[in-house]
C-alpha positions as CSV (number, residue, x, y, z in Angstrom):
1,X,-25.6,-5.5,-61.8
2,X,-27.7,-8.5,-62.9
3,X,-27.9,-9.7,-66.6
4,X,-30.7,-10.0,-69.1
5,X,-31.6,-14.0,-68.8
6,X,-32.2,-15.7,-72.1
7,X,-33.9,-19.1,-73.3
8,X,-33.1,-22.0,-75.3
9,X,-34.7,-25.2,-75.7
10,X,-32.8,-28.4,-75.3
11,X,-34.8,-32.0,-76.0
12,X,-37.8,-30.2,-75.2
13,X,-36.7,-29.0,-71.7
14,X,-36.0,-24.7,-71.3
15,X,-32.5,-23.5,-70.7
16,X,-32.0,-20.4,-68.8
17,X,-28.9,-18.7,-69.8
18,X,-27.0,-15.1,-69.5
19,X,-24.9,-14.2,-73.0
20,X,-22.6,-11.0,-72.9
21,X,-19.7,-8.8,-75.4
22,X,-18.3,-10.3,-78.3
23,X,-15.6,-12.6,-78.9
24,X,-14.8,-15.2,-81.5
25,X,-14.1,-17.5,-78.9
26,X,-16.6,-17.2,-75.9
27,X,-15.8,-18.1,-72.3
28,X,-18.4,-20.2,-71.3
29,X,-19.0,-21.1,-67.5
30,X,-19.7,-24.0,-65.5
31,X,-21.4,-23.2,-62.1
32,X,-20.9,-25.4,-59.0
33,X,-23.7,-27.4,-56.7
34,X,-26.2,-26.2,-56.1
35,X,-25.8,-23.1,-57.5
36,X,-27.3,-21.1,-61.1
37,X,-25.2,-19.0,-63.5
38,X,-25.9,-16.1,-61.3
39,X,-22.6,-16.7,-58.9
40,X,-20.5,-15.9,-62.4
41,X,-21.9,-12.3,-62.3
42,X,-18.3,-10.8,-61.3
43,X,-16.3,-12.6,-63.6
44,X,-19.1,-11.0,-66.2
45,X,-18.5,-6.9,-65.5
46,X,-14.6,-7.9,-65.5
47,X,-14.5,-10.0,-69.3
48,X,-17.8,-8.3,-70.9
49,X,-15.9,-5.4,-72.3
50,X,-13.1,-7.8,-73.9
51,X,-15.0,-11.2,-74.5
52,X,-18.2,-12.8,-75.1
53,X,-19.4,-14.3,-71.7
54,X,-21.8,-17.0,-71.3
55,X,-23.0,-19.1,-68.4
56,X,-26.0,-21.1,-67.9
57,X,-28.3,-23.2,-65.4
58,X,-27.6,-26.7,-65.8
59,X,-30.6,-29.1,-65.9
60,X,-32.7,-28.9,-62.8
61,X,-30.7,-25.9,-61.3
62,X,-31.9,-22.1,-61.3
63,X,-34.1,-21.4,-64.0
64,X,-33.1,-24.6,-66.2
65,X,-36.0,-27.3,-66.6
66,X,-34.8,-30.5,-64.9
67,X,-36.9,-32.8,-68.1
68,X,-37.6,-36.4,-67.1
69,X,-33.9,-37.9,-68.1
70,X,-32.0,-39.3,-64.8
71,X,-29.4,-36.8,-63.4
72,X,-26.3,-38.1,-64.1
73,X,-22.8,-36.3,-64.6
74,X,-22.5,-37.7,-67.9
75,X,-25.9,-36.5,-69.0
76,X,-25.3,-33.3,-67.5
77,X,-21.5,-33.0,-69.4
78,X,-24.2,-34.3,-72.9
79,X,-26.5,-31.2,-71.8
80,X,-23.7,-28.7,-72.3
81,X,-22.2,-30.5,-75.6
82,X,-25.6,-29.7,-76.9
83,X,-25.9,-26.2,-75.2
84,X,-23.1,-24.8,-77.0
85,X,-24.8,-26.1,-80.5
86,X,-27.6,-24.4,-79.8
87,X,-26.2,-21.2,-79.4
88,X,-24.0,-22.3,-82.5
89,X,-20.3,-22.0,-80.7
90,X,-18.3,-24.2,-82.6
91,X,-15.8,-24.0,-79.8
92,X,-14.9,-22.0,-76.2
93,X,-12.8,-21.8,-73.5
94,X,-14.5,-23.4,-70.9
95,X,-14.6,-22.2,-67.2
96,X,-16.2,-25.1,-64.6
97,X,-16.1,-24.5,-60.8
98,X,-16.4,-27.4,-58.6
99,X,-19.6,-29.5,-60.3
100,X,-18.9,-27.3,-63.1
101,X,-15.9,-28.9,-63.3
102,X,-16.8,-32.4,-63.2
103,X,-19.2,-31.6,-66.2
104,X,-16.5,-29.7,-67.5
105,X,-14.4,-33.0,-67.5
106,X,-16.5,-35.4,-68.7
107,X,-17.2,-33.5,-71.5
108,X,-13.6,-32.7,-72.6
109,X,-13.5,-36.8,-72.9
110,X,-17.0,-36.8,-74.8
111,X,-15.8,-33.8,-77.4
112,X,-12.1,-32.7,-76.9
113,X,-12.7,-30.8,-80.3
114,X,-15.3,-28.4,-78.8
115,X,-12.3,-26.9,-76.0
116,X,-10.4,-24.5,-77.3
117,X,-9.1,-24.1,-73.4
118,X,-10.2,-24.7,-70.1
119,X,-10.5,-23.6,-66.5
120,X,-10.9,-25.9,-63.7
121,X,-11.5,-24.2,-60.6
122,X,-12.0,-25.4,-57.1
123,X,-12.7,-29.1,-57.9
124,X,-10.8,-32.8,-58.7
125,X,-10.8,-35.1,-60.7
126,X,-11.4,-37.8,-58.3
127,X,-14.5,-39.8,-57.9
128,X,-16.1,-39.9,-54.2
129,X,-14.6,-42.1,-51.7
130,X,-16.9,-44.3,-49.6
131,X,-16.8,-41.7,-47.0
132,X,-17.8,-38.7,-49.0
133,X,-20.9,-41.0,-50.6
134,X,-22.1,-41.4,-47.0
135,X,-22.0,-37.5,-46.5
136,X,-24.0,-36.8,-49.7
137,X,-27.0,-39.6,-48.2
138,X,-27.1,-38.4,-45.0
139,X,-27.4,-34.9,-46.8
140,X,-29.8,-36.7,-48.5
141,X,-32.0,-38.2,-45.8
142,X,-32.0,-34.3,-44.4
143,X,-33.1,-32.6,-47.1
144,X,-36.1,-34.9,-47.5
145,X,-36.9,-34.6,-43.5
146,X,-36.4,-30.7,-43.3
147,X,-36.2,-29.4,-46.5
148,X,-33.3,-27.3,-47.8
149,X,-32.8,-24.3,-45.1
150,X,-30.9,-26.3,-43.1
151,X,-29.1,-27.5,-45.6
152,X,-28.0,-23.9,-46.9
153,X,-27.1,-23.3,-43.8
154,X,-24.8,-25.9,-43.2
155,X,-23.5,-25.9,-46.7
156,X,-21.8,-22.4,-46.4
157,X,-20.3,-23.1,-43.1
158,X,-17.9,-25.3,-45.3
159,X,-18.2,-23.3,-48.6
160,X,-16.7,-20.7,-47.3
161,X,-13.4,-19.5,-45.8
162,X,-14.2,-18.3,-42.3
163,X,-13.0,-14.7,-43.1
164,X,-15.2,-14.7,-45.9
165,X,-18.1,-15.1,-43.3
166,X,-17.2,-11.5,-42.0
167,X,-15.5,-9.7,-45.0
168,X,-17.9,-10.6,-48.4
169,X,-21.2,-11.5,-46.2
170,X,-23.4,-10.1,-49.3
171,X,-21.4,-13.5,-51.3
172,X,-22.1,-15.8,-48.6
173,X,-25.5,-14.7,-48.4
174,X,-26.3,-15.1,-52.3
175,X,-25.0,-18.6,-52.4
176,X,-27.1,-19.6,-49.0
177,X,-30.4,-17.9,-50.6
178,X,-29.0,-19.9,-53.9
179,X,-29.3,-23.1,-52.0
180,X,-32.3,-22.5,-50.1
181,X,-34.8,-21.5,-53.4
182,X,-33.4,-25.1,-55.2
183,X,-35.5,-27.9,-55.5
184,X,-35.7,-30.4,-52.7
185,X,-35.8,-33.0,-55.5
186,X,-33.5,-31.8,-57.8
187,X,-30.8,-31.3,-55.3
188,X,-31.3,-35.0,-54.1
189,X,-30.8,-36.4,-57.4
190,X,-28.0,-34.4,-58.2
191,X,-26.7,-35.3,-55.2
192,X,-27.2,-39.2,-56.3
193,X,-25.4,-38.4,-59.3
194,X,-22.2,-36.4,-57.9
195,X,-21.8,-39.7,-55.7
196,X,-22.2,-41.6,-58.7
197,X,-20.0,-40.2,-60.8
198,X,-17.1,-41.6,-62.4
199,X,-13.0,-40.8,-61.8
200,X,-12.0,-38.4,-64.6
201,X,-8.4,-38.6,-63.4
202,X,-7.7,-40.7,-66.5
203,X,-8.9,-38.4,-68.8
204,X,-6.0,-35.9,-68.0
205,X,-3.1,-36.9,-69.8
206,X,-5.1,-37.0,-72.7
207,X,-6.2,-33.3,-73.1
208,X,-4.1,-31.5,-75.3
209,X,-5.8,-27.6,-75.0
210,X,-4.3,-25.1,-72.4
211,X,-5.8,-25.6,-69.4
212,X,-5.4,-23.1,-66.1
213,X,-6.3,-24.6,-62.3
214,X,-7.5,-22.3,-59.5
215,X,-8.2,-23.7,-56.0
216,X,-9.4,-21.4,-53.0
217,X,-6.5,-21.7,-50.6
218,X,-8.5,-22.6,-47.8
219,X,-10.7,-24.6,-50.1
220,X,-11.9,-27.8,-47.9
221,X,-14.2,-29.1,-50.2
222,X,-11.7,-29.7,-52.6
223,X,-8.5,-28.6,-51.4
224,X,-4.9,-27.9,-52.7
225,X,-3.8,-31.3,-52.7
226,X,-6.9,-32.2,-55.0
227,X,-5.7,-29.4,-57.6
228,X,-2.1,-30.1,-57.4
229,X,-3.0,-33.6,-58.5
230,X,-5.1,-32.3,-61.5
231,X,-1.6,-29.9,-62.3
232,X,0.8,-33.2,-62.2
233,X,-1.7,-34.8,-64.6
234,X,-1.9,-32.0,-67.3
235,X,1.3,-31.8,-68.7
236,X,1.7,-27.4,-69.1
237,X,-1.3,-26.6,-67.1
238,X,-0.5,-23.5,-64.8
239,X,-1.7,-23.8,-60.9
240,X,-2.8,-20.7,-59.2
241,X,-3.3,-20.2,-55.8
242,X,-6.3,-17.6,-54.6
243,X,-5.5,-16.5,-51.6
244,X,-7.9,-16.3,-48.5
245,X,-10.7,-17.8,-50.3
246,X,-12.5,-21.2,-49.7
247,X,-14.6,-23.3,-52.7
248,X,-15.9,-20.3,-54.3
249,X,-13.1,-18.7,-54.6
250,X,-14.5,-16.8,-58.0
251,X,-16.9,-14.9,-55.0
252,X,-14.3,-14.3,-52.4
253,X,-11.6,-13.4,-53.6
254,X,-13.1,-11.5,-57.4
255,X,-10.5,-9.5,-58.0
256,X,-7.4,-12.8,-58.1
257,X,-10.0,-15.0,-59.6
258,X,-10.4,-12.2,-62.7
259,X,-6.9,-11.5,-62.8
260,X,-5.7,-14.8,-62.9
261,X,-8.5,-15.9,-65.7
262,X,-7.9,-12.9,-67.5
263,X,-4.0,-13.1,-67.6
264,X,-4.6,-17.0,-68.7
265,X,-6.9,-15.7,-71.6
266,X,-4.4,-13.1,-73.0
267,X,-1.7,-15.5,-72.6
268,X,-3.5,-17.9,-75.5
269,X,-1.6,-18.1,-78.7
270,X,-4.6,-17.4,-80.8
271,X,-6.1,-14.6,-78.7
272,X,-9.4,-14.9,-78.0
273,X,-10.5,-11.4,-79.1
């Protein structure tokens, strides 16, 4: 069922956001590129009843104002710092999926204070190689010669697990639609800046909260290997596997996603009830 959007106003620019239940400590959510916090809807109906849920449209991206400052990781990772004092949340558990997890990262380095856990899911800590730089201009150069159908449409061909194609077509179909509405601009730039951004695997070692990994098992964006290195670098973090899903694994595989983010949220020490 969709959720009541809300507004907030950061540096001038709107924010477009969804806020659900009650918890002392909310589980916030990061969403992946190019998507809005609408692709968090079914971790929503399975935590609203126990938690407060909120996820919102980073700068540029669904309903979110993209505001005249350059798209950078960093700036987007200073967006959400400043998010979470506008809706006055001291502190969360954080939940980032692929770009939502580079922001995610970024910001644990900026204000490890505001974490009270986090959630990386289907993403790395690695900066783009030279190769995967090239892939995001030629992406580039597309978008500005067709526009972004064709690049939907050739964006969920790798999204997604093949048998994801036949079996959740409605989740496939949502993210391609999702992609296809974004800005031609603001997709470019962000773009620029994921290609831009900086290694985080240094930051790692350093982070002292409970953290929980997730990676699609057919995930070829950022696959197994990616996660396993994140694992290795956060001393207790717990790796799960969800199985027969691909980069968004939160939308293909639902039901592992929840139970895996919901068993890692009762397993806190202070409970975040």
């Amino acid at each position: 069922m969709p959720f009541a959007a809300k507004e907030t106003e950061i540096n001038g620019n709107k924010v477009s956001y969804f806020d659900e239940g009650h918890s002392d400590i909310p589980v916030v959510f990061l969403h992946g590129f190019p998507f809005s916090k609408n692709m968090w809807e079914p971790q929503f109906e399975a935590l609203k009843e126990s938690y407060r849920v909120v996820a919102y449209d980073v700068r540029g991206h669904g309903s979110s104002d993209a505001g005249t400052a350059e798209f950078t990781i960093s700036q987007f990772a200073h967006d959400f710092i400043l998010f979470l004092d506008a809706l006055r949340i001291p502190q969360a558990v954080v939940c980032g999926l692929s770009m939502g997890g580079y922001i995610a990262l970024h910001a644990i380095e900026k204000a490890p204070e505001r974490f009270a856990a986090l959630v990386l899911a289907d993403t790395q800590c690695f900066a783009d190689t030279d190769a995967a730089r090239e892939k995001r201009k030629k992406a580039i150069d597309s978008i500005r010669e067709k526009g972004m159908a064709p690049y939907a449409e050739e964006s969920v061909k790798n999204l997604f697990a093949p048998a994801s194609h036949l079996d959740k077509p409605e989740a496939v179909d949502h993210i391609r639609k999702t992609i296809a509405r974004a800005s031609d601009d603001n997709v470019t730039k962000t773009l620029m800046a994921l290609a831009a951004r900086k290694d985080t695997c240094g930051v790692l070692p350093t982070v002292t909260c409970p953290v929980l990994i997730l990676v699609g098992s057919e995930d070829k964006v950022t696959p197994i290997e990616a996660a396993r290195k994140m694992h290795d670098l956060l001393p207790g973090s717990h790796l799960q596997t969800i199985e027969g899903a691909g980069h968004v694994s939160n939308l293909e595989n639902p039901d592992a996603f929840n139970t895996a983010l919901e068993a890692f949220l009762h397993s806190l020490l202070y409970r975040v009830t």
